[in-house]
C-alpha positions as YAML, in Angstrom:
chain: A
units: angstrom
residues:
- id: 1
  name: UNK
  ca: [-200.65, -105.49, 16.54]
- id: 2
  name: UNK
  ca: [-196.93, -106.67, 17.54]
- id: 3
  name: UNK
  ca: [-193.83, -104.92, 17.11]
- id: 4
  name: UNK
  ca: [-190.36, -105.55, 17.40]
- id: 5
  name: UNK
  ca: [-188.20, -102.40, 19.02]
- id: 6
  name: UNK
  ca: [-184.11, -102.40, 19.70]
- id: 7
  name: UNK
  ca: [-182.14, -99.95, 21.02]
- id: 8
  name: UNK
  ca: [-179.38, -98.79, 19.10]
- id: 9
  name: UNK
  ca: [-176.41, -97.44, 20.77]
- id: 10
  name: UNK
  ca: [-173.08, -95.64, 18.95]
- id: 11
  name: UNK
  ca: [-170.03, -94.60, 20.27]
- id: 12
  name: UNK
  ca: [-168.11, -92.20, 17.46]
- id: 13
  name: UNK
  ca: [-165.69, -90.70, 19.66]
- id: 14
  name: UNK
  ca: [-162.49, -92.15, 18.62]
- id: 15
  name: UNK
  ca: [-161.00, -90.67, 15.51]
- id: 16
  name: UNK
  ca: [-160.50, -92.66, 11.85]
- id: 17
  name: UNK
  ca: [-157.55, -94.73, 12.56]
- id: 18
  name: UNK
  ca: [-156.29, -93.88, 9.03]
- id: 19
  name: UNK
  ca: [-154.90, -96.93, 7.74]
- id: 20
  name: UNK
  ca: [-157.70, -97.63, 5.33]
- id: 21
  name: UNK
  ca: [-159.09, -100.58, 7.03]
- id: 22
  name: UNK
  ca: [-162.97, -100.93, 7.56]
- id: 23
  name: UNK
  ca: [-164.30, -99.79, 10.82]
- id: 24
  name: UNK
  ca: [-164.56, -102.56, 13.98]
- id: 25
  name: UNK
  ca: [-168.18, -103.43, 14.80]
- id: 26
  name: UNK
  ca: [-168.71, -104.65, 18.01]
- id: 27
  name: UNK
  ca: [-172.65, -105.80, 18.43]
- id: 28
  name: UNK
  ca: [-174.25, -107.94, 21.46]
- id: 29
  name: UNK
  ca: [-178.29, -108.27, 22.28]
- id: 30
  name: UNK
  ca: [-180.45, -108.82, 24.95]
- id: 31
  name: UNK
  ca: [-183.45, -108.90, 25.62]
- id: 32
  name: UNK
  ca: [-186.23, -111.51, 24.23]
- id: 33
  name: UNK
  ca: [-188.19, -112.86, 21.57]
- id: 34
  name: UNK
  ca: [-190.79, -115.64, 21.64]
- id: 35
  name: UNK
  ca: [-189.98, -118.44, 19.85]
- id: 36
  name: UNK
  ca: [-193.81, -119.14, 18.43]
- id: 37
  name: UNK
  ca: [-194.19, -115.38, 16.66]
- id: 38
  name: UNK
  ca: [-192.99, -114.42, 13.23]
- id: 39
  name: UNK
  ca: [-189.69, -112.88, 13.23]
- id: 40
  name: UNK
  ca: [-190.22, -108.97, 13.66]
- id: 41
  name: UNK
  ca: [-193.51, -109.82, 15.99]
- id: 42
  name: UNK
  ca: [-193.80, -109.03, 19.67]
- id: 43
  name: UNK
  ca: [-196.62, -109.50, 21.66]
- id: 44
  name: UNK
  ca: [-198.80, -106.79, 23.37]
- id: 45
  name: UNK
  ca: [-197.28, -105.41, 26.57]
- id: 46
  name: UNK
  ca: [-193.61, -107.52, 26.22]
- id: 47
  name: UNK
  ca: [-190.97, -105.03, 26.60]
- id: 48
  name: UNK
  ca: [-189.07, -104.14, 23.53]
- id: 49
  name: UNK
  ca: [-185.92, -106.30, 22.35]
- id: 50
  name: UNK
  ca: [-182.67, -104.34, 23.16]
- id: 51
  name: UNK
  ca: [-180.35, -103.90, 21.31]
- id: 52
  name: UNK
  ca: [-176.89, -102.20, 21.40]
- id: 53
  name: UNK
  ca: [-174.46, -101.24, 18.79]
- id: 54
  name: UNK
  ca: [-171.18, -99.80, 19.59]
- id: 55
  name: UNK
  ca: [-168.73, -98.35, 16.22]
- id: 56
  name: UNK
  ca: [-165.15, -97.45, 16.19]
- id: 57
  name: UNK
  ca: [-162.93, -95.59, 14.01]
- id: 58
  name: UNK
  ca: [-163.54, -95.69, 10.08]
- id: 59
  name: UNK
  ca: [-164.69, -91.80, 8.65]
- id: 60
  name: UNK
  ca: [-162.63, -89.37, 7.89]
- id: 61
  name: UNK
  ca: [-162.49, -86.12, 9.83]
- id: 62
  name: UNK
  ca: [-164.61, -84.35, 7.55]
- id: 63
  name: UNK
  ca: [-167.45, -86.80, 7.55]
- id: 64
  name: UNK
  ca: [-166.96, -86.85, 11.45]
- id: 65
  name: UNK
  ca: [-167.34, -83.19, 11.40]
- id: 66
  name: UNK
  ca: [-170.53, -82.82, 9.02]
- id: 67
  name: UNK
  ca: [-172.39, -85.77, 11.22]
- id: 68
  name: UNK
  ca: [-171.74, -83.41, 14.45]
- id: 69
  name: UNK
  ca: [-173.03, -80.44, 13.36]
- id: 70
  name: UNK
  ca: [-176.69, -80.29, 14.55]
- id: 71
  name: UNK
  ca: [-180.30, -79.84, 12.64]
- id: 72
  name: UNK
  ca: [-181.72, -76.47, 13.72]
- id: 73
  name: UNK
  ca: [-184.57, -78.02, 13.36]
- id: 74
  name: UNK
  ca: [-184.39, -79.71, 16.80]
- id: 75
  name: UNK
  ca: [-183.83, -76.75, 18.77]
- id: 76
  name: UNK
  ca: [-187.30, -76.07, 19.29]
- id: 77
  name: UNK
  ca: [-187.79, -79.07, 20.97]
- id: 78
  name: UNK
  ca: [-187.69, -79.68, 24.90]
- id: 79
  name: UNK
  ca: [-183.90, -79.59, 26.83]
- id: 80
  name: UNK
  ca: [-184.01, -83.53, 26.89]
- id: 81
  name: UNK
  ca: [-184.91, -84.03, 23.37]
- id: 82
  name: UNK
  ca: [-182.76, -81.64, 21.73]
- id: 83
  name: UNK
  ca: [-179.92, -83.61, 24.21]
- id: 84
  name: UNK
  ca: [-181.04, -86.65, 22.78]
- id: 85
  name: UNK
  ca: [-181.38, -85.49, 19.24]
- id: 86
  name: UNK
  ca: [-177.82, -84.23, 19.27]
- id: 87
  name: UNK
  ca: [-176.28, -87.39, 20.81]
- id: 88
  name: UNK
  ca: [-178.00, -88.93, 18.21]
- id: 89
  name: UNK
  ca: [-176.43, -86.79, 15.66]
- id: 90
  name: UNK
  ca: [-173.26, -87.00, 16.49]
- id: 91
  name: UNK
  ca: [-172.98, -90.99, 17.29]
- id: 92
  name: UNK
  ca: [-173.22, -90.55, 21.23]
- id: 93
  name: UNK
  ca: [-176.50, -91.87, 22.10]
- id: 94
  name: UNK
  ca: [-179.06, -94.55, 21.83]
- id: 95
  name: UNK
  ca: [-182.39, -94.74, 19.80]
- id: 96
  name: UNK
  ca: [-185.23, -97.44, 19.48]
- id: 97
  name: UNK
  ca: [-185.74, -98.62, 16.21]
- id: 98
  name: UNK
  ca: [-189.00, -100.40, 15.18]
- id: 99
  name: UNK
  ca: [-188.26, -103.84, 13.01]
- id: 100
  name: UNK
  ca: [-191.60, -103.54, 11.52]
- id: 101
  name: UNK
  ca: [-192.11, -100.15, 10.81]
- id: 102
  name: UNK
  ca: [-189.38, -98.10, 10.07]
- id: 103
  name: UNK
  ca: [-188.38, -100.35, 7.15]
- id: 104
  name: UNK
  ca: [-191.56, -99.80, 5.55]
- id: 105
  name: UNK
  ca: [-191.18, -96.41, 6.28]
- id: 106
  name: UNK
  ca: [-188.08, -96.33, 4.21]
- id: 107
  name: UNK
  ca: [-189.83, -98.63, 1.03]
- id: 108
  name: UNK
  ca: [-192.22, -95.63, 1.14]
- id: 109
  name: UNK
  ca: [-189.94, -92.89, 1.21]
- id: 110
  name: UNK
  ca: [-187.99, -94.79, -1.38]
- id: 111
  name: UNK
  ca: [-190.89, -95.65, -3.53]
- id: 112
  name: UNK
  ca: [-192.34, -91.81, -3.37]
- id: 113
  name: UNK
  ca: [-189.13, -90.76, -4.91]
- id: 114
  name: UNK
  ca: [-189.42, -93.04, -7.64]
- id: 115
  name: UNK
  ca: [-193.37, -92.33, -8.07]
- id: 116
  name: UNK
  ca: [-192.64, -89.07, -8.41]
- id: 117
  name: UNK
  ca: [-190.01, -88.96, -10.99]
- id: 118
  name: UNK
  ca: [-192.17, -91.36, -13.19]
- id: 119
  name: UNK
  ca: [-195.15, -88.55, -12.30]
- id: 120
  name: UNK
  ca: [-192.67, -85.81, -14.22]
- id: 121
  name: UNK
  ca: [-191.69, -88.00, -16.95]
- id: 122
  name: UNK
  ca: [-195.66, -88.29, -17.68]
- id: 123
  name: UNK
  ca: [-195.92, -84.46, -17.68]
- id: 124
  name: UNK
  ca: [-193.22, -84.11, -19.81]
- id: 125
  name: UNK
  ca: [-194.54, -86.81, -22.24]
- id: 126
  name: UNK
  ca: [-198.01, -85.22, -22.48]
- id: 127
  name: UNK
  ca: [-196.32, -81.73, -22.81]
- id: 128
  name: UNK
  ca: [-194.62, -83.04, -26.03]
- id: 129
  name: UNK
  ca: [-197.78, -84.45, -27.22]
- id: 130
  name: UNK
  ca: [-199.41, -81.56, -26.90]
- id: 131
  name: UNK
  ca: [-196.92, -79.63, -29.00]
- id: 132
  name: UNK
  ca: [-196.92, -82.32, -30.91]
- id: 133
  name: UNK
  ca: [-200.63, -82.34, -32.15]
- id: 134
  name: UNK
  ca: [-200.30, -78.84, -32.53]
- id: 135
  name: UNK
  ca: [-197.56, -79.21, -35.09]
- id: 136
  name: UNK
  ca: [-199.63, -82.17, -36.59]
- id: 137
  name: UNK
  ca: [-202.60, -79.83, -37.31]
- id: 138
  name: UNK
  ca: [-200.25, -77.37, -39.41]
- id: 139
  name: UNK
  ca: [-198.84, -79.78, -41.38]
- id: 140
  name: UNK
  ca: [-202.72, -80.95, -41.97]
- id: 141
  name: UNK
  ca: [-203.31, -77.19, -42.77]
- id: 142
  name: UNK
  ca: [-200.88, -77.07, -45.34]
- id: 143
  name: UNK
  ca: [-201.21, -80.31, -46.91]
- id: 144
  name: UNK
  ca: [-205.06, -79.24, -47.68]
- id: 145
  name: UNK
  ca: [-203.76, -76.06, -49.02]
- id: 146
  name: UNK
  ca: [-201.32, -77.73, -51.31]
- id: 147
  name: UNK
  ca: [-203.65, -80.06, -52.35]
- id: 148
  name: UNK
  ca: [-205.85, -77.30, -53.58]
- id: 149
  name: UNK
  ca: [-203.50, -75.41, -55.53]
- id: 150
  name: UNK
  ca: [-201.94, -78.94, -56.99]
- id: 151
  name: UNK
  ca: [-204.02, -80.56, -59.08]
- id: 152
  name: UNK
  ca: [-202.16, -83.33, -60.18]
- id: 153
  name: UNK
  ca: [-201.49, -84.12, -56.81]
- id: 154
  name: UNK
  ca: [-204.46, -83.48, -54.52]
- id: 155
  name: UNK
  ca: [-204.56, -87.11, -54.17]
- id: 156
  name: UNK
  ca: [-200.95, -87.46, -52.22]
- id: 157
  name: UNK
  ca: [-201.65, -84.46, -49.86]
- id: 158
  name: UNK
  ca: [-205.15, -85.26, -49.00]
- id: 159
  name: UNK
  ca: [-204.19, -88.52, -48.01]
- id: 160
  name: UNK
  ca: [-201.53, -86.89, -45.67]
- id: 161
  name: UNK
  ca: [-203.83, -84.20, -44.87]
- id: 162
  name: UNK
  ca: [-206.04, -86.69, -43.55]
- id: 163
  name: UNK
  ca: [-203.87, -88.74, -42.18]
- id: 164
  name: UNK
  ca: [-201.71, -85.58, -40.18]
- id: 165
  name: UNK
  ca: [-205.73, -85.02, -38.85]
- id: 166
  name: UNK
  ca: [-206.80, -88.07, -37.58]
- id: 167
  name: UNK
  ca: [-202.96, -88.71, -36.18]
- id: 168
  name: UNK
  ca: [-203.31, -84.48, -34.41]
- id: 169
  name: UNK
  ca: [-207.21, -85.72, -33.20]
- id: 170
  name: UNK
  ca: [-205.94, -89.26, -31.91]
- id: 171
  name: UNK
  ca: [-203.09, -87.74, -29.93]
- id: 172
  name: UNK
  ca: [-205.21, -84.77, -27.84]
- id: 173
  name: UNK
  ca: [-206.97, -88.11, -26.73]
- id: 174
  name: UNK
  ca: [-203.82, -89.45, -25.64]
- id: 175
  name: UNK
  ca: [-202.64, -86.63, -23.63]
- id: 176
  name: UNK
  ca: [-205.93, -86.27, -21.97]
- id: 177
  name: UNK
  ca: [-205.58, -89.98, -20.70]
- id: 178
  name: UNK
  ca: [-202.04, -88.94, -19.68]
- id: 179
  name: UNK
  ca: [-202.77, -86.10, -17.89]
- id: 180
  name: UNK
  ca: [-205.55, -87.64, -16.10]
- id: 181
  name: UNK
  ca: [-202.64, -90.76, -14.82]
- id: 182
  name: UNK
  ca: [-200.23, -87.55, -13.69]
- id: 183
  name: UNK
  ca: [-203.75, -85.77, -11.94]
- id: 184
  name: UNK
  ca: [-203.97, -89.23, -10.10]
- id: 185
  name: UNK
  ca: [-200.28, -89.92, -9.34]
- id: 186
  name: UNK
  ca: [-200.25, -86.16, -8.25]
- id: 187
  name: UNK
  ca: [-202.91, -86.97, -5.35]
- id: 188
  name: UNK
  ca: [-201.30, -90.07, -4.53]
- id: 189
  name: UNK
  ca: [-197.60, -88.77, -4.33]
- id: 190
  name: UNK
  ca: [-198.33, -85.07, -3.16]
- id: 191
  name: UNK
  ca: [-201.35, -85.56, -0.82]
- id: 192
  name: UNK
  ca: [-202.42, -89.42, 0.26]
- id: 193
  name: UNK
  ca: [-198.29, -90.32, 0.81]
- id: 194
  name: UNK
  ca: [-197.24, -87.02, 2.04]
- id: 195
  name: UNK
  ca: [-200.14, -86.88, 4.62]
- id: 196
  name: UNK
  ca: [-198.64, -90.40, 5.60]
- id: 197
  name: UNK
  ca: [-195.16, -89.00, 6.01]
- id: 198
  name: UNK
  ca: [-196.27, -86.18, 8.62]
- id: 199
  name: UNK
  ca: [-197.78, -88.67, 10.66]
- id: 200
  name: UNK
  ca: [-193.96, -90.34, 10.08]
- id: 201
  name: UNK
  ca: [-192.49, -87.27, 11.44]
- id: 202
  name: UNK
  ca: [-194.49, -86.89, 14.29]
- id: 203
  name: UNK
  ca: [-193.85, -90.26, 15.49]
- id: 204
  name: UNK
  ca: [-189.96, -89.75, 14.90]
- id: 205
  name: UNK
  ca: [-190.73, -86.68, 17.04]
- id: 206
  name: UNK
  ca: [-192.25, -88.59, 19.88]
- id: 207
  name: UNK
  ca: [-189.83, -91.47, 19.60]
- id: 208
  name: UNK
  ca: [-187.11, -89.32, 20.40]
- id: 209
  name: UNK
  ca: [-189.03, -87.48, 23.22]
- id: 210
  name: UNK
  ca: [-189.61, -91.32, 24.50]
- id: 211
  name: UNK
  ca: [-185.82, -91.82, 24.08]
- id: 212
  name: UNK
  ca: [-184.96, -89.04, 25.95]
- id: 213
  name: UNK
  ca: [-186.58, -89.79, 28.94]
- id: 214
  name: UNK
  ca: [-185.71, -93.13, 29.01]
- id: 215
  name: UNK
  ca: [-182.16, -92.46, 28.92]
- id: 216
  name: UNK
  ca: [-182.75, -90.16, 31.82]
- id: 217
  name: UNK
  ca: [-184.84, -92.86, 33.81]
- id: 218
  name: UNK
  ca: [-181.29, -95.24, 32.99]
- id: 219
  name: UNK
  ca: [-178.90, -92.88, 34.11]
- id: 220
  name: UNK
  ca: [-181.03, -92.69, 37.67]
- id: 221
  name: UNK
  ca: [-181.12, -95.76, 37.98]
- id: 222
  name: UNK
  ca: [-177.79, -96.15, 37.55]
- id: 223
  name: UNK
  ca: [-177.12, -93.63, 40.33]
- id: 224
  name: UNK
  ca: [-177.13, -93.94, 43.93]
- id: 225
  name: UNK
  ca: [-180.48, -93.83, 46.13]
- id: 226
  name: UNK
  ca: [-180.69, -92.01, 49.03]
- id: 227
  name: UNK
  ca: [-183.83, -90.04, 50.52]
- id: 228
  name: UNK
  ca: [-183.07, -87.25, 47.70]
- id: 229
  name: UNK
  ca: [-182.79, -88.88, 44.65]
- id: 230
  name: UNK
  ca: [-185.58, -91.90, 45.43]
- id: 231
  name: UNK
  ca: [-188.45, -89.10, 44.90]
- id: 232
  name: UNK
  ca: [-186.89, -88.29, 41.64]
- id: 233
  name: UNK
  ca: [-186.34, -91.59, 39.95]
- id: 234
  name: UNK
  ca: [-190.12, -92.13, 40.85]
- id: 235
  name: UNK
  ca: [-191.53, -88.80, 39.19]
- id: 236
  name: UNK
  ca: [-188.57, -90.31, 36.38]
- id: 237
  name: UNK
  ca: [-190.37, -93.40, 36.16]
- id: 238
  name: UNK
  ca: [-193.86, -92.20, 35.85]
- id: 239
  name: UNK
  ca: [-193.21, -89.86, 33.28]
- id: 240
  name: UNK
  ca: [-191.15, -91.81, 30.92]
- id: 241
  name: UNK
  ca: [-194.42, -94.77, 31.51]
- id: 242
  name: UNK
  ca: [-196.42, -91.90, 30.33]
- id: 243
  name: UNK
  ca: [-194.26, -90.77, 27.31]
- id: 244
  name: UNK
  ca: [-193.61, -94.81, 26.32]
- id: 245
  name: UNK
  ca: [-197.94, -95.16, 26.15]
- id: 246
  name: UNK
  ca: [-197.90, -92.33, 24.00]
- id: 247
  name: UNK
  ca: [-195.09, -93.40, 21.46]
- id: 248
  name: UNK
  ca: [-195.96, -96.69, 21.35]
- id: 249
  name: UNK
  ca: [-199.87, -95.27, 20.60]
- id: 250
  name: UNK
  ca: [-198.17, -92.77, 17.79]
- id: 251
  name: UNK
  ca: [-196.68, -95.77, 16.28]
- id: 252
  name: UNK
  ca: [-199.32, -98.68, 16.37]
- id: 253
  name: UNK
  ca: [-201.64, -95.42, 14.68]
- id: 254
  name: UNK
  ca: [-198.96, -94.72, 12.19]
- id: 255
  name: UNK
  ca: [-198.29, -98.46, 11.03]
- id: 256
  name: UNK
  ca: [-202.28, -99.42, 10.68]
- id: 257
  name: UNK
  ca: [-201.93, -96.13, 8.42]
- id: 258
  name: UNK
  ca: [-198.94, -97.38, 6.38]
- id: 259
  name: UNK
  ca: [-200.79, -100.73, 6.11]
- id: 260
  name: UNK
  ca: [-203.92, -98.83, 4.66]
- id: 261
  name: UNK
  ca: [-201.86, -96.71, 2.20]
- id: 262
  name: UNK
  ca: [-200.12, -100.12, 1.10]
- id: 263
  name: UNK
  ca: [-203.36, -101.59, -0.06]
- id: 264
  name: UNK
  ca: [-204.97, -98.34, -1.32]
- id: 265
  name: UNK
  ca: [-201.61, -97.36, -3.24]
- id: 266
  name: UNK
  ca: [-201.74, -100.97, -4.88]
- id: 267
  name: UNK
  ca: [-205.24, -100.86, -5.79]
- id: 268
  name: UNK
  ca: [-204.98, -97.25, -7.09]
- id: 269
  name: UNK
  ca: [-201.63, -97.74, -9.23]
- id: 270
  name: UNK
  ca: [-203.19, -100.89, -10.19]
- id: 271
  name: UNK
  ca: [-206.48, -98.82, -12.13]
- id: 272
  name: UNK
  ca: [-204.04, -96.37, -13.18]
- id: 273
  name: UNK
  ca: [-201.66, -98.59, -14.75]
- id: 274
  name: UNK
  ca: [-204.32, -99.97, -16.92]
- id: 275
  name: UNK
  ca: [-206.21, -97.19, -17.53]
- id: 276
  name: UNK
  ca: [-202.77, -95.50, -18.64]
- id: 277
  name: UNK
  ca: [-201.53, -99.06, -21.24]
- id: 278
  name: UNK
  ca: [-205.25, -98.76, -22.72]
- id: 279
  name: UNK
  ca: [-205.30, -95.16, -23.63]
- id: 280
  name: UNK
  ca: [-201.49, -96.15, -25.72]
- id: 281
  name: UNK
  ca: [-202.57, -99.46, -26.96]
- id: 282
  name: UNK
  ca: [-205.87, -97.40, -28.19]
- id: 283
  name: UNK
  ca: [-203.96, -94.83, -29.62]
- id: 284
  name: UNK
  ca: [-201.69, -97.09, -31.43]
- id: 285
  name: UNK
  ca: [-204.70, -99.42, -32.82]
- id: 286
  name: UNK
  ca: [-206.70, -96.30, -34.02]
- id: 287
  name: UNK
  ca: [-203.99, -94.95, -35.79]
- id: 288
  name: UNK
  ca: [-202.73, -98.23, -37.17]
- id: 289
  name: UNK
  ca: [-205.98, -98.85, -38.50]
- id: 290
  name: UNK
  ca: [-206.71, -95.10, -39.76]
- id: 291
  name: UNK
  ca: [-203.28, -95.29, -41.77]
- id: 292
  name: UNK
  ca: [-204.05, -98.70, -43.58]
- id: 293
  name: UNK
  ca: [-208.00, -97.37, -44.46]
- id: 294
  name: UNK
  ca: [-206.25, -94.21, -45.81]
- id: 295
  name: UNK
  ca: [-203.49, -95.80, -47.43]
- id: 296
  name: UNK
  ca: [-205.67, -98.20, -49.65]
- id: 297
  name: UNK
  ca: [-208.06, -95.61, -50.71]
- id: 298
  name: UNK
  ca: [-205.49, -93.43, -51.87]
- id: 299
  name: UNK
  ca: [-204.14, -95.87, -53.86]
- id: 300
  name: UNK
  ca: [-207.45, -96.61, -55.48]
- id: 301
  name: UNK
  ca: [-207.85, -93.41, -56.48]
- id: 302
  name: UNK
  ca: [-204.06, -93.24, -57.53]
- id: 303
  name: UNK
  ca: [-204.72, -96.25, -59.71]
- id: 304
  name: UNK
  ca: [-207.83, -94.56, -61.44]
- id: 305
  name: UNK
  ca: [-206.20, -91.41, -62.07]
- id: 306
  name: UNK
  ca: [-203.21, -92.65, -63.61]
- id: 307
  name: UNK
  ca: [-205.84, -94.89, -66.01]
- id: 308
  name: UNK
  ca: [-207.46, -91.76, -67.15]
- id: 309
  name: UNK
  ca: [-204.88, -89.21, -67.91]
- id: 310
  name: UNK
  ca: [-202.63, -89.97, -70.59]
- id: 311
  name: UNK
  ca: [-199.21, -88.52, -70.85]
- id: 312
  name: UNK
  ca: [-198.21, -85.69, -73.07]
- id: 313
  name: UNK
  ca: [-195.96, -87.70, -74.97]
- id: 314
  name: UNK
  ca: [-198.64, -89.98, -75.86]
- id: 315
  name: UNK
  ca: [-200.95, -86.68, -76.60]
- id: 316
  name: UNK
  ca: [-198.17, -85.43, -78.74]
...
C-alpha cells in the first residue's frame, strides 16, 4: 500500500499587515518522488515527501486570536503532544499530511453531512405521509357516510370514497418503503461511517503523537553533541522509530478501512436507491391505474342513472 506524506510547516506570528492585500505564501519542497508511481504513491519503506509551508500576514486580529486559543480536548494528552497540538493550533508548528488519505477522509466527512441531511428529509417525508394517509382515511369515512345519507349522489362519493381508500392504503405502503431507506441510511450514516471516523480520530491522535516526537528528534539534532546529549538523541531516535511504525500502521489500517467503506457504501446506496425509486414509481402506477378503473366505472354508472330517472319537470 503506498502513501504520499509532507510536512506542513506555518509561521503566523506576524500580525495582518492591514492594507487589504492577500497574504504572501512562500512554499519550497524537498524530498522525493519516483518518477514510475502514480502521483500520490510512495513505495514501502521510502521516507515521506517533505514538505514546508511558511504564511505571513493576512487575518485579522480576531481570527488570529480565535485560531490561538486551544481545544481542551488536547490537554489530556502527553506534554509533547499537547506542545505539538498547540503549535499546531496556533500556526507555529509542523504536521504530516497524508496525500492519499486525508483527502478521502474529508470526501467522507463531507459526504456524511450530506447523507445525513437527505436521511432527515426522508423522515420528514414519511412523517407527512403518514399524517397524510391518516387524513385520507377520514375523508374516505365521510365520503361513505355522505354517500349513504345522499341518494342521488352515492355514486360521486363512493367513487371518492374509494378512491380516498385505495390512495390512504397505497401510501402506508409508501412510507413503509421510506422508512425502511431512512432504517438503512441510519446504519450507514450513524454506525458503519461513524465507526470509520473513530478509527479517523485515533489516527489524527497518533499522527500528532508521531509529530511530536519527531520535532523533538529535529531539534536534537539540530543541537550540539557532546558526551551528554549523544545518549539522548539516541533514546530520541529510537522512540520516535517506534512511534513512526505505529502511525504509519494506524494509517495503512485506517485507509484499507476507508477503501472497504467506499465499496460497501456504493453497493449499499446503490440497493437503496432503487429499492427507494421502485416503491414511488409503484406508488404512482398503482394509483394512476386505481384512479382511471374508478373513474370509468363511475361514469358508467353515472350514465345509467341519469337514463333512468327522469326529471321533475318532465314528471310534471
Amino acid at each position: 500500500m503506498s502513501h504520499e506524506s509532507v510536512y506542513c510547516k506555518t509561521d503566523l506570528s506576524s500580525v495582518s499587515r492591514g492594507d487589504g492585500r492577500p497574504p504572501e505564501t512562500k512554499r519550497w519542497t524537498c524530498g522525493h518522488r519516483s518518477q514510475q508511481q502514480e502521483p500520490g504513491q510512495r513505495e514501502a519503506g521510502a521516507s515521506p515527501q517533505v514538505e514546508h509551508q511558511q504564511i505571513q500576514g493576512g487575518r485579522s486580529l480576531t481570527q488570529q486570536l480565535r485560531s490561538q486559543l486551544p481545544d481542551l480536548t488536547v490537554l489530556s494528552l502527553p506534554p509533547q503532544c499537547t506542545r505539538q497540538a498547540l503549535a499546531e493550533r496556533m500556526g507555529r508548528g509542523s504536521r504530516t499530511v497524508d496525500l492519499d488519505l486525508e483527502p478521502r477522509l474529508e470526501l467522507l466527512r463531507d459526504d456524511r453531512q450530506r447523507y445525513d441531511h437527505m436521511t432527515k428529509l426522508a423522515q420528514t417525508l414519511a412523517s407527512q405521509f403518514a399524517q397524510f394517509s391518516v387524513t385520507q382515511k377520514a375523508m374516505a369515512d365521510a365520503f361513505t357516510e355522505l354517500s349513504f345519507k345522499t341518494k342521488n349522489l352515492h355514486v360521486e362519493f363512493d367513487m371518492n370514497a374509494e378512491a380516498q381508500k385505495f390512495l390512504s392504503k397505497s401510501t402506508e405502503t409508501l412510507q413503509s418503503a421510506i422508512n425502511a431507506f431512512t432504517s438503512d441510511m441510519n446504519t450507514l450514516v450513524n454506525k458503519t461511517i461513524e465507526d470509520t471516523m473513530i478509527n479517523a480520530k485515533q489516527y489524527e491522535a497518533a499522527r500528532i503523537e508521531y509529530d511530536a516526537y519527531r520535532v523533538d528528534l529535529e531539534e536534537l539534532n539540530m543541537g550540539p553533541r557532546d558526551a551528554i546529549t549523544l545518549p539522548k538523541l539516541e533514546q530520541a531516535q529510537k522512540t520516535f522509530q517506534g512511534q513512526r511504525e505505529r502511525y504509519e500502521k494506524v494509517r495503512d489500517d485506517l485507509s484499507v478501512k476507508v477503501k472497504l467503506l467506499e465499496e460497501n457504501r456504493v453497493k449499499v446506496l446503490h440497493n437503496q436507491l432503487w429499492l427507494l425509486h421502485s416503491a414511488v414509481a409503484a406508488h404512482c402506477l398503482s394509483c394512476h391505474s386505481f384512479l382511471e378503473k374508478n373513474m370509468q366505472q363511475a361514469v358508467e354508472h353515472l350514465n345509467v342513472a341519469s337514463a333512468d330517472a327522469p326529471s321533475w319537470l318532465e314528471e310534471s
